[in-house]
Backbone atoms as SQL, in Angstrom:
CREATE TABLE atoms (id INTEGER PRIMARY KEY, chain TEXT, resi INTEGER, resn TEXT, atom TEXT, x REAL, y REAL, z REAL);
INSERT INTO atoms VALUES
  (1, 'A', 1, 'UNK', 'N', -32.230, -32.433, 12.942),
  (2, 'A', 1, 'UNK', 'CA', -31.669, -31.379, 12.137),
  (3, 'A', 1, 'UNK', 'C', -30.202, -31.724, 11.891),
  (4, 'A', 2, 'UNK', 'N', -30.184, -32.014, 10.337),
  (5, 'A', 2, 'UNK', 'CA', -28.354, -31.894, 10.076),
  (6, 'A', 2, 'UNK', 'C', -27.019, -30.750, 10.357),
  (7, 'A', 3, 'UNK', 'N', -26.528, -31.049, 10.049),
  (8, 'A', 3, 'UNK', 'CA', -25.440, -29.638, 10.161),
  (9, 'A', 3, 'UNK', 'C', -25.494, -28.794, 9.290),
  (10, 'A', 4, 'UNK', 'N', -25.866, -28.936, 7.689),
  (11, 'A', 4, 'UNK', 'CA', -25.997, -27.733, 7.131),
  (12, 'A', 4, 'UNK', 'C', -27.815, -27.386, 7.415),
  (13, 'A', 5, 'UNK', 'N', -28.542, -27.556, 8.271),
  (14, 'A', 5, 'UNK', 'CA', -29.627, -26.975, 8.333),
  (15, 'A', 5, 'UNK', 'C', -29.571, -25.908, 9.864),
  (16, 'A', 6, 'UNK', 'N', -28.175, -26.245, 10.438),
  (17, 'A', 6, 'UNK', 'CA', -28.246, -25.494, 11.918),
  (18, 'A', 6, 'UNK', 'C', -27.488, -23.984, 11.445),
  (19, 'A', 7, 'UNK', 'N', -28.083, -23.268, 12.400),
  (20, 'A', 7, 'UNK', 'CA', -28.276, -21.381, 12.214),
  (21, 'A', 7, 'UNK', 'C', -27.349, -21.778, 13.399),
  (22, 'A', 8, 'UNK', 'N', -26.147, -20.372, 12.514),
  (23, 'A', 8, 'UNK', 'CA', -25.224, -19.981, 13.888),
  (24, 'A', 8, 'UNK', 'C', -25.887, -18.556, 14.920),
  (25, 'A', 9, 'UNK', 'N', -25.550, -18.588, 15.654),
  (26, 'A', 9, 'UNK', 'CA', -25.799, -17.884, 16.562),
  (27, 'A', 9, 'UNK', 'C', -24.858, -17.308, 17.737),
  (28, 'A', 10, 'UNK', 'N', -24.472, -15.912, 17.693),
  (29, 'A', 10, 'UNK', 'CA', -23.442, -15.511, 18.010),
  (30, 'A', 10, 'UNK', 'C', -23.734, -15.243, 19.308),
  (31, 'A', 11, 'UNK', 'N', -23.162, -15.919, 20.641),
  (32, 'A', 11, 'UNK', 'CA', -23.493, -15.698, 22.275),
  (33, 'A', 11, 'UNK', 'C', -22.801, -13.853, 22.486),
  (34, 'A', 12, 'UNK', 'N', -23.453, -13.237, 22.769),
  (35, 'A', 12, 'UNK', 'CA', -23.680, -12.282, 23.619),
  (36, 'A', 12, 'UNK', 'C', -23.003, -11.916, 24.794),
  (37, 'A', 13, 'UNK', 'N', -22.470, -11.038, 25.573),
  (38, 'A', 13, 'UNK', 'CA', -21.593, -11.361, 26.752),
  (39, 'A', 13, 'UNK', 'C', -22.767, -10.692, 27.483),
  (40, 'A', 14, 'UNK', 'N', -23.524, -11.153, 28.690),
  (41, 'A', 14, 'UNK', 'CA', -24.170, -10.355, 29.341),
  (42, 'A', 14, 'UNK', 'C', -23.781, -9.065, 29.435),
  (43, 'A', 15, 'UNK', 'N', -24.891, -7.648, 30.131),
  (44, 'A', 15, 'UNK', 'CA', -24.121, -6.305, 30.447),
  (45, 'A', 15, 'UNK', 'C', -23.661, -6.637, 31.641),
  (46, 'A', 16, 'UNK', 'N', -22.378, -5.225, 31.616),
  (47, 'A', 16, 'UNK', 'CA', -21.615, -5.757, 32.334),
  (48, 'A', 16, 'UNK', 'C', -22.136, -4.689, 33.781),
  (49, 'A', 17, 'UNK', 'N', -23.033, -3.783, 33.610),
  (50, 'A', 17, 'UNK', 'CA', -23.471, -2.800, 34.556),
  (51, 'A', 17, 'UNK', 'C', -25.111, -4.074, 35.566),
  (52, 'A', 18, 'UNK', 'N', -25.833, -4.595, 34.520),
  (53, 'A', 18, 'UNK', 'CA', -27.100, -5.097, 34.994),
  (54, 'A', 18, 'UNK', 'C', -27.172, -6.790, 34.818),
  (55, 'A', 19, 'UNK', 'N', -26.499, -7.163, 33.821),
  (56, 'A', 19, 'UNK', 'CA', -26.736, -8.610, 34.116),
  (57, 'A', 19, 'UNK', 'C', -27.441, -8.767, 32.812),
  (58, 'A', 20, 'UNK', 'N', -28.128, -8.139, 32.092),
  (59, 'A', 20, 'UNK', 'CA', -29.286, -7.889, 31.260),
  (60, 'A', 20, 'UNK', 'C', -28.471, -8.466, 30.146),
  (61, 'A', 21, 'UNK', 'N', -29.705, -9.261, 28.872),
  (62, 'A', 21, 'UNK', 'CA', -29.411, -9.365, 27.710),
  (63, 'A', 21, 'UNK', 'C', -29.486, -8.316, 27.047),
  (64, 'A', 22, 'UNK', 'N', -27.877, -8.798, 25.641),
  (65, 'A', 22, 'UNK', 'CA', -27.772, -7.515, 24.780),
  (66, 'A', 22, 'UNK', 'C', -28.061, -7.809, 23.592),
  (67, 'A', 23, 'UNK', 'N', -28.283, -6.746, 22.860),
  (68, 'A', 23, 'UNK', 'CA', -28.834, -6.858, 21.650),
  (69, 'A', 23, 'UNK', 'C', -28.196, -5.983, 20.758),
  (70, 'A', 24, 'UNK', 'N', -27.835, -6.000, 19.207),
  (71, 'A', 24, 'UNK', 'CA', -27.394, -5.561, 18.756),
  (72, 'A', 24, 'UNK', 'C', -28.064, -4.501, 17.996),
  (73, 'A', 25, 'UNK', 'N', -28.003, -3.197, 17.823),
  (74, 'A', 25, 'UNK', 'CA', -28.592, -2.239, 17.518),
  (75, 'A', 25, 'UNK', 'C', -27.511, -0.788, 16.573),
  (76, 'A', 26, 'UNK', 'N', -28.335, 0.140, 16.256),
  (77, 'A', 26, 'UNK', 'CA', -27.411, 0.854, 15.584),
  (78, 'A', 26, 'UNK', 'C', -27.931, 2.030, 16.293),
  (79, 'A', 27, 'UNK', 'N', -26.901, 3.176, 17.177),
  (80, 'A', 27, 'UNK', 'CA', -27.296, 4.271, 17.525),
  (81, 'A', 27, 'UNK', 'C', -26.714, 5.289, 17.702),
  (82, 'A', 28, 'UNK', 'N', -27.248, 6.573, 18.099),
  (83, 'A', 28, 'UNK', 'CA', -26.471, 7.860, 17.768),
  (84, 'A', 28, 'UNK', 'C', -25.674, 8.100, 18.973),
  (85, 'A', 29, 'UNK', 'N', -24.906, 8.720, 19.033),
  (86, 'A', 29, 'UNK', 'CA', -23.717, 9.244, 20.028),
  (87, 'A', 29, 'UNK', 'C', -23.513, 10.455, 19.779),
  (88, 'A', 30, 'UNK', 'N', -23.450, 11.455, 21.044),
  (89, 'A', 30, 'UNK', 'CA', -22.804, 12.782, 20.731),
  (90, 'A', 30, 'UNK', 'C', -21.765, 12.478, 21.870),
  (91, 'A', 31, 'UNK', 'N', -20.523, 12.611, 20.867),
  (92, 'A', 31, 'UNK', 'CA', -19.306, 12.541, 22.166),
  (93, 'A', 31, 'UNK', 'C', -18.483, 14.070, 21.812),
  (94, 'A', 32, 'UNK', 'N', -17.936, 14.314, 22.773),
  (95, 'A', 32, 'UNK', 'CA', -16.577, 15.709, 22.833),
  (96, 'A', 32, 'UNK', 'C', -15.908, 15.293, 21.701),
  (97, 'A', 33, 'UNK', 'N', -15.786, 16.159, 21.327),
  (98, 'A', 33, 'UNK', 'CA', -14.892, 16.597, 19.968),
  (99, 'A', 33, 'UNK', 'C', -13.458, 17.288, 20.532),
  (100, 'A', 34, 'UNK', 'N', -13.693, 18.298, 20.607),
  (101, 'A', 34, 'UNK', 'CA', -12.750, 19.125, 21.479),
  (102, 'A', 34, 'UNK', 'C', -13.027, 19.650, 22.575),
  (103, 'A', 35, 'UNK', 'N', -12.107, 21.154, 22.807),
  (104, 'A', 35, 'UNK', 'CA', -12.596, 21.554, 24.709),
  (105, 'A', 35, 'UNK', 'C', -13.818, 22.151, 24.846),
  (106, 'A', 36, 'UNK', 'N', -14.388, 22.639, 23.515),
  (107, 'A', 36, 'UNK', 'CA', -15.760, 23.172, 23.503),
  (108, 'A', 36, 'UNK', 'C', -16.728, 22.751, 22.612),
  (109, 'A', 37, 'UNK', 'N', -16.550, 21.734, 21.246),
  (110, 'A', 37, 'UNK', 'CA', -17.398, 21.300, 20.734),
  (111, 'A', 37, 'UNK', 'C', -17.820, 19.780, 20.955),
  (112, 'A', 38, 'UNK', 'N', -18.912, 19.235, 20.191),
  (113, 'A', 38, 'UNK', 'CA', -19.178, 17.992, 20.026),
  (114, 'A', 38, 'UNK', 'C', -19.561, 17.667, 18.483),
  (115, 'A', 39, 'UNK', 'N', -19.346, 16.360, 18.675),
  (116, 'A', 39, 'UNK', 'CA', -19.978, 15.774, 17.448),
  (117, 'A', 39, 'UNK', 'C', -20.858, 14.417, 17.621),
  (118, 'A', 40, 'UNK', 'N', -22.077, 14.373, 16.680),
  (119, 'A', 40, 'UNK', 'CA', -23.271, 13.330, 16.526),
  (120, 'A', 40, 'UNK', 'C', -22.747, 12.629, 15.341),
  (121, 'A', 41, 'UNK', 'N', -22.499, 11.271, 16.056),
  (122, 'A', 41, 'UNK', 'CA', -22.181, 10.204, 15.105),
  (123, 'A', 41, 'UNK', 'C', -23.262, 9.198, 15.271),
  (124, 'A', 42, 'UNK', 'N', -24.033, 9.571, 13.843),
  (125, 'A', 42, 'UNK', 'CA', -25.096, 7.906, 13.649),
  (126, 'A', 42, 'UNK', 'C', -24.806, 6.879, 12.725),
  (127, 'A', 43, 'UNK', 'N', -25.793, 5.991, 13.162),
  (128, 'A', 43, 'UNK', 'CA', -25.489, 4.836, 12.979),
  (129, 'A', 43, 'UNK', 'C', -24.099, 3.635, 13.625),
  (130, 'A', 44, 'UNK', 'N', -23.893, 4.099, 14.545),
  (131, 'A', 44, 'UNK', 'CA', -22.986, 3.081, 15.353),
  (132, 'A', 44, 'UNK', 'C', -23.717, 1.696, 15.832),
  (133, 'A', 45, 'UNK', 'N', -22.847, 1.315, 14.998),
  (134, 'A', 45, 'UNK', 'CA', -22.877, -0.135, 15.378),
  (135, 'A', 45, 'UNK', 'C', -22.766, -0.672, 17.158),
  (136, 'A', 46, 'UNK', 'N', -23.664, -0.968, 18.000),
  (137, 'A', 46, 'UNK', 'CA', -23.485, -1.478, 19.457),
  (138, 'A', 46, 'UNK', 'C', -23.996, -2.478, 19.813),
  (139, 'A', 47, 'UNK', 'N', -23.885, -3.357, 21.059),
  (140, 'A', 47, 'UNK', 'CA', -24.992, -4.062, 21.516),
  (141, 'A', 47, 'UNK', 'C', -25.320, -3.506, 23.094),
  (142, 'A', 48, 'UNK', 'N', -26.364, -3.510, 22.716),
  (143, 'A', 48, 'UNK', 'CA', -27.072, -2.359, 23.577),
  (144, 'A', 48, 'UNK', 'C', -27.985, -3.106, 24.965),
  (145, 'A', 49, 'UNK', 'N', -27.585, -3.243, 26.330),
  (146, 'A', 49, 'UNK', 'CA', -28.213, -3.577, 27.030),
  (147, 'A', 49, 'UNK', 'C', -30.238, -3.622, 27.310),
  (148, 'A', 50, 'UNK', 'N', -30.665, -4.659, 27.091),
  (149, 'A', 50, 'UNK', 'CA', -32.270, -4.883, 26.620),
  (150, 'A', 50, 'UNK', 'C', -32.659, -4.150, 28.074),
  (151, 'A', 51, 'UNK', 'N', -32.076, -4.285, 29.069),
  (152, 'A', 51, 'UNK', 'CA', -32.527, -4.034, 30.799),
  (153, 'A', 51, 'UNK', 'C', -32.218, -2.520, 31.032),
  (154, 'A', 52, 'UNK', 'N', -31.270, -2.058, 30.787),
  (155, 'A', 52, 'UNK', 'CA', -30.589, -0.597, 31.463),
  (156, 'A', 52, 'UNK', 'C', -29.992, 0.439, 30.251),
  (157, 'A', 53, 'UNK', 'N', -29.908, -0.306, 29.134),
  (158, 'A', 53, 'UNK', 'CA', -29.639, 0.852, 28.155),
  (159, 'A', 53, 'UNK', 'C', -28.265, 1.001, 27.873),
  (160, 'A', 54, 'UNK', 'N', -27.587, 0.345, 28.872),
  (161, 'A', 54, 'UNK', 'CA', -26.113, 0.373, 28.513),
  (162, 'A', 54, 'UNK', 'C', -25.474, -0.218, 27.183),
  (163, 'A', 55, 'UNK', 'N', -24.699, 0.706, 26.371),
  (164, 'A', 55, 'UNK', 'CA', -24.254, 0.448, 25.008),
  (165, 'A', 55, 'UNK', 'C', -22.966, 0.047, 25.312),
  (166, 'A', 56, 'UNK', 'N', -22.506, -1.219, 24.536),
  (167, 'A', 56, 'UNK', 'CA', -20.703, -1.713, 24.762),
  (168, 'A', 56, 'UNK', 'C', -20.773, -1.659, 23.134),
  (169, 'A', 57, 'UNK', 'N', -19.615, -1.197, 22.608),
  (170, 'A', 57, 'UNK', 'CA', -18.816, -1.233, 21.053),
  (171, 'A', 57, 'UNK', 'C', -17.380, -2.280, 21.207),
  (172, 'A', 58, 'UNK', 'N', -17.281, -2.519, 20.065),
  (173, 'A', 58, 'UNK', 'CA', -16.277, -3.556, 19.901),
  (174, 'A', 58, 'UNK', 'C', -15.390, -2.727, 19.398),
  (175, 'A', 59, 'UNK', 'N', -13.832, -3.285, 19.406),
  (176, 'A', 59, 'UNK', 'CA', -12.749, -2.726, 19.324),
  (177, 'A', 59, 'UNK', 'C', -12.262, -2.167, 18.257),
  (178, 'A', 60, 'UNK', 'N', -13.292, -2.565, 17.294),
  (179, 'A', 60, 'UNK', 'CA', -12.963, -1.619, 15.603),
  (180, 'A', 60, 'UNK', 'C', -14.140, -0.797, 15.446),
  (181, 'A', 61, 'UNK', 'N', -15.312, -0.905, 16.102),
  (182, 'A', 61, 'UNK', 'CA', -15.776, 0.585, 16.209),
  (183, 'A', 61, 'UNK', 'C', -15.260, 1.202, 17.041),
  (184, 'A', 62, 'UNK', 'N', -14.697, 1.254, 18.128),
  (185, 'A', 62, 'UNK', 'CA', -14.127, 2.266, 18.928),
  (186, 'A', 62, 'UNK', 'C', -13.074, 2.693, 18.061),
  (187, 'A', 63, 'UNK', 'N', -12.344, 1.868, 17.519),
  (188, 'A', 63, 'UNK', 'CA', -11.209, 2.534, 16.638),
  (189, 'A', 63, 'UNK', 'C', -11.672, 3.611, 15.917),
  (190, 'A', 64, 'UNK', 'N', -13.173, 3.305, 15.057),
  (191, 'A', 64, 'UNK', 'CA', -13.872, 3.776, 13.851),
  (192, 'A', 64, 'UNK', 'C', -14.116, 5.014, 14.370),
  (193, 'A', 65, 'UNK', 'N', -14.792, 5.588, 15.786),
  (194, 'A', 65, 'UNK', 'CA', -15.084, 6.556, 16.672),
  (195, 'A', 65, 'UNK', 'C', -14.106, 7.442, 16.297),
  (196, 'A', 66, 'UNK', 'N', -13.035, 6.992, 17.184),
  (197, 'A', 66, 'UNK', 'CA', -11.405, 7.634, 17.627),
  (198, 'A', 66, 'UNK', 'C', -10.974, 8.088, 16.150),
  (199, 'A', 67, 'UNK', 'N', -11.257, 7.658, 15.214),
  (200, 'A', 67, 'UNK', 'CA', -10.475, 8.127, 13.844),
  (201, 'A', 67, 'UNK', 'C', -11.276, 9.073, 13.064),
  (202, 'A', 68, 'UNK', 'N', -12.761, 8.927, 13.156),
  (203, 'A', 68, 'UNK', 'CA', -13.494, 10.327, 12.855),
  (204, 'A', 68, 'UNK', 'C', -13.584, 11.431, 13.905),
  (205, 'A', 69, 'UNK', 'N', -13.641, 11.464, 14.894),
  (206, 'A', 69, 'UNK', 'CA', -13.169, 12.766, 15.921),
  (207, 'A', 69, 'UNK', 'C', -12.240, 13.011, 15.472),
  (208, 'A', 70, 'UNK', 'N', -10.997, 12.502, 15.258),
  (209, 'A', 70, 'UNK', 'CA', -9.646, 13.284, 15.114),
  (210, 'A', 70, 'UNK', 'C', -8.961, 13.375, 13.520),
  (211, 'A', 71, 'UNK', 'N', -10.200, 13.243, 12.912),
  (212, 'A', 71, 'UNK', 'CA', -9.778, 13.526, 11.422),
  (213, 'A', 71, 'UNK', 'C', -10.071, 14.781, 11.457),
  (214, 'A', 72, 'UNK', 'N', -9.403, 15.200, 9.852),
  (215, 'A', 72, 'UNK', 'CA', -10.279, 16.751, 9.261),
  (216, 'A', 72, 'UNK', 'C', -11.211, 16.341, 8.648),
  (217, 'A', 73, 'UNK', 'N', -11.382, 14.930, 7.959),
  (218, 'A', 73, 'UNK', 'CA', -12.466, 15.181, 7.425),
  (219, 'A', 73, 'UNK', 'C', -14.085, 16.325, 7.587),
  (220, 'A', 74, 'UNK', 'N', -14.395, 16.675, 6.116),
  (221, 'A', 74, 'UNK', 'CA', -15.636, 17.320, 6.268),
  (222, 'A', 74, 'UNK', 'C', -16.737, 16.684, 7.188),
  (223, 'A', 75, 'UNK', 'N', -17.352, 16.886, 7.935),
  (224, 'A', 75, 'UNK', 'CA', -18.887, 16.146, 8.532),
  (225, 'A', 75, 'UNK', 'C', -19.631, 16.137, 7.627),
  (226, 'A', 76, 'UNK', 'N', -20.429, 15.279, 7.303),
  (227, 'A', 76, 'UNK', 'CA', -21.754, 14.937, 6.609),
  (228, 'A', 76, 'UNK', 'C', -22.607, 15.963, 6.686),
  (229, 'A', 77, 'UNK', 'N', -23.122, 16.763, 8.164),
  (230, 'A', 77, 'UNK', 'CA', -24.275, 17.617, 8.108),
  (231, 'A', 77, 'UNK', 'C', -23.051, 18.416, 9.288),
  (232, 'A', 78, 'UNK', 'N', -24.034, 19.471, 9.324),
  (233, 'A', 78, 'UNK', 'CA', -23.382, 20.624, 10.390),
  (234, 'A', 78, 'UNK', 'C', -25.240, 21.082, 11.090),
  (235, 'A', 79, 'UNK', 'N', -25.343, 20.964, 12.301),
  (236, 'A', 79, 'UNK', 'CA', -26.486, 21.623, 12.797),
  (237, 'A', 79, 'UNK', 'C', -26.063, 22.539, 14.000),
  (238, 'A', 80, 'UNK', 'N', -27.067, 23.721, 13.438),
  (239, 'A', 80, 'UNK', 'CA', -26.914, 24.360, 15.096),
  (240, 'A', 80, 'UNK', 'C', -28.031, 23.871, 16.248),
  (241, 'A', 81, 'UNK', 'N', -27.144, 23.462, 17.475),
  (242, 'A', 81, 'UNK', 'CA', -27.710, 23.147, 18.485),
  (243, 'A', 81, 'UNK', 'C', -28.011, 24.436, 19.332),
  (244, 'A', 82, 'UNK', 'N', -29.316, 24.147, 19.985),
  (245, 'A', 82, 'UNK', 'CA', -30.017, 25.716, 20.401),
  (246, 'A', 82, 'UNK', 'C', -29.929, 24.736, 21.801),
  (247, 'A', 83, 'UNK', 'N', -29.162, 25.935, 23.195),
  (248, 'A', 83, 'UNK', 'CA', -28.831, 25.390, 24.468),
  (249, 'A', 83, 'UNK', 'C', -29.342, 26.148, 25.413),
  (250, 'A', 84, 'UNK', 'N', -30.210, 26.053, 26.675),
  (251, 'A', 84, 'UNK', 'CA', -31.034, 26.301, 27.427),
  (252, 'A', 84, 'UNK', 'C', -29.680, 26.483, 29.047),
  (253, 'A', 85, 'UNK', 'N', -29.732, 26.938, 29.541),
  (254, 'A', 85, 'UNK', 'CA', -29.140, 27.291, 30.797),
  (255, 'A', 85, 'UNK', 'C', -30.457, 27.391, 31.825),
  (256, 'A', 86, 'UNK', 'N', -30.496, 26.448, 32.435),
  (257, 'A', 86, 'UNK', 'CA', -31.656, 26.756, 33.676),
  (258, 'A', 86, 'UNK', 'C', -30.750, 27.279, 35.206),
  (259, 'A', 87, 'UNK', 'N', -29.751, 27.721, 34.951),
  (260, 'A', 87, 'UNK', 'CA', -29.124, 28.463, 35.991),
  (261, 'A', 87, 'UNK', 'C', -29.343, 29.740, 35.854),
  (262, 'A', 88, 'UNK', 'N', -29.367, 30.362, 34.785),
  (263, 'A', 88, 'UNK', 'CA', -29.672, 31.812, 34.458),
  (264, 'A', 88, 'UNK', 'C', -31.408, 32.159, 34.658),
  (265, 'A', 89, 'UNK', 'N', -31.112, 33.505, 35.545),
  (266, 'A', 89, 'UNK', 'CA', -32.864, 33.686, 35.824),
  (267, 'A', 89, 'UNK', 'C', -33.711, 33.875, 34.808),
  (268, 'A', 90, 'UNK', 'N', -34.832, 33.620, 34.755),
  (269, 'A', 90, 'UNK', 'CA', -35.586, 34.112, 32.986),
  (270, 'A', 90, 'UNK', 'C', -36.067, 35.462, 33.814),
  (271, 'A', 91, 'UNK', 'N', -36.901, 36.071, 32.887),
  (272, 'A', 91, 'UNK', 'CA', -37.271, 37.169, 33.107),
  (273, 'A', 91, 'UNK', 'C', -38.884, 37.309, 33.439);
């Protein structure tokens, strides 16, 4: 095989929790917004531990994160989340 017939291939850093290969994937996140809300951001770009599930982002999606939490921008969708308390007795 010549050189223009070789496929690059970008090495991976093992996870750093399991040892496990990562893979690159796109997934949802609900992180704190503020002292009482959250927000669901999809489609994030991660590579996502194949063994344990652990997600690492690179330093311009974390930026990308950090700058939609603390914008005004409008959100895309607004849902109400319906929340269960299993500390409270049912009846």
């Amino acid at each position: 095989m010549d050189s223009s017939q070789a496929t690059v291939c970008e090495a991976r850093p093992p996870c750093p929790l399991c040892g496990g290969e990562c893979a690159p994937q796109r997934i949802t996140l609900t992180l704190r917004r503020a002292q009482f809300g959250f927000a669901v951001v999809r489609n994030v770009p991660a590579d996502v531990c194949q063994r344990c599930g652990e997600a690492q982002f690179s330093l311009i999606t974390t930026r990308q994160l950090m700058a939609a939490l603390n914008s005004d921008r409008t959100p895309d969708e607004i849902a109400l989340i319906p929340i269960y308390d299993l500390a409270v007795s049912s009846p």
